[in-house]
N, C-alpha and C positions, 0 to 999 in steps of 0.2 A: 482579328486576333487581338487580345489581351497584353501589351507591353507591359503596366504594371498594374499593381493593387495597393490600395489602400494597408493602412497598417492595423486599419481596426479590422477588414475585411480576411488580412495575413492572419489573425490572430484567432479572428471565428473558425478560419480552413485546420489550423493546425490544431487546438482543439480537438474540436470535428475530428480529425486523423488518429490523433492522439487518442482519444476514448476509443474508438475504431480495435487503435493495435492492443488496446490493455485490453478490453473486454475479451478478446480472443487471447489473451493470454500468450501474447506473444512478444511483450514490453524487449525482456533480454535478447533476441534475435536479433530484433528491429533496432533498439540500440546499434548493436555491435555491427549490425550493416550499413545505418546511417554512418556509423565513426569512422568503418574502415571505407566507405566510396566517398568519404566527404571531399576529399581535394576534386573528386570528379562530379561535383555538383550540377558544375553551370554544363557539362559534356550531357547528365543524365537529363537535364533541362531541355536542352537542346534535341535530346533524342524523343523525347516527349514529345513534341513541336511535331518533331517529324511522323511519329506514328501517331498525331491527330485525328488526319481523316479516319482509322480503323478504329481507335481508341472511341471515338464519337460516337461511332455506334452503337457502342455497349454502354460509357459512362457519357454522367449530364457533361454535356460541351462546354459550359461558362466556368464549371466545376472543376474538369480537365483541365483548362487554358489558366485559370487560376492556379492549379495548381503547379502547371509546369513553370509560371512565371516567381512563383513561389522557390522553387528550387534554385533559382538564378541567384538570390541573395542567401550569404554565408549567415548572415546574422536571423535568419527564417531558421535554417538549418539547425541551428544552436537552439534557439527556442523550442524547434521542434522534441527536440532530445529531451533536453529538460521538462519539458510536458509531460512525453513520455514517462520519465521518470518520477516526477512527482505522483500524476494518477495511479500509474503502478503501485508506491509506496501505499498512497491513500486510498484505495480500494479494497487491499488485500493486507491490510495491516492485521486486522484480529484473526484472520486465518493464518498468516506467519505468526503470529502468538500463541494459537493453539498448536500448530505445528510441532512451536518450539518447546510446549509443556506436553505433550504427547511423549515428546524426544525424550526431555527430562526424566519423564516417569517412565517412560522402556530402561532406560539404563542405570534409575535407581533401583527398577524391581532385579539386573543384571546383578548390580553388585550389592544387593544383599543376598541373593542367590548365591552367590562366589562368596561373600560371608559366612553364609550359613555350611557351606561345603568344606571350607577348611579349617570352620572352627569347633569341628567333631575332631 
């Protein structure tokens, strides 16, 4: 078993993760469940360890072990978030732009509609 990892090796895993949750477009979830379990970090770390043997056989082992040792440290945890969040932002920026001039233009064609109606 894997005690610790490297801090450059911490950084490629989370990464790795990080694109993982944004590309599936599940950034705001994954946030708000990393934030709310965070005190129970090193617990879900822990519980990793323990479903290894089952876990093994579906994901890479070294990958596993990595990552549950990953979850031990508060300050992985933080980075992790923050990953998240940046990728999110920088992925989907020009689509929340068009989003937001879509929005613009429904609700300017709204109120010249409601213009036009009460200025008969």
């Amino acid at each position: 078993m894997i005690t610790e990892i490297s801090q450059e090796r911490a950084v490629e895993l989370i990464d790795k993760i990080a694109r993982f949750i944004v590309k599936k477009r599940m950034a705001a979830p994954a946030i708000m469940t990393i934030e709310s379990l965070r005190p129970l970090s090193r617990l879900g770390s822990q519980a990793l360890y323990f479903l290894a043997p089952f876990a093994e056989l579906i994901f890479n082992p070294k990958e596993y072990q990595e990552f549950a040792s990953l979850l031990e440290n508060h300050d992985n945890v933080n980075l992790l978030v923050e990953r998240i969040d940046e990728l999110d932002v920088d992925m989907y920026r020009e689509e929340r732009k068009e989003k937001r001039l879509k929005k613009k233009r429904r609700w300017n064609k709204i109120k010249n509609f409601v213009k036009k109606i009460f200025k008969k």
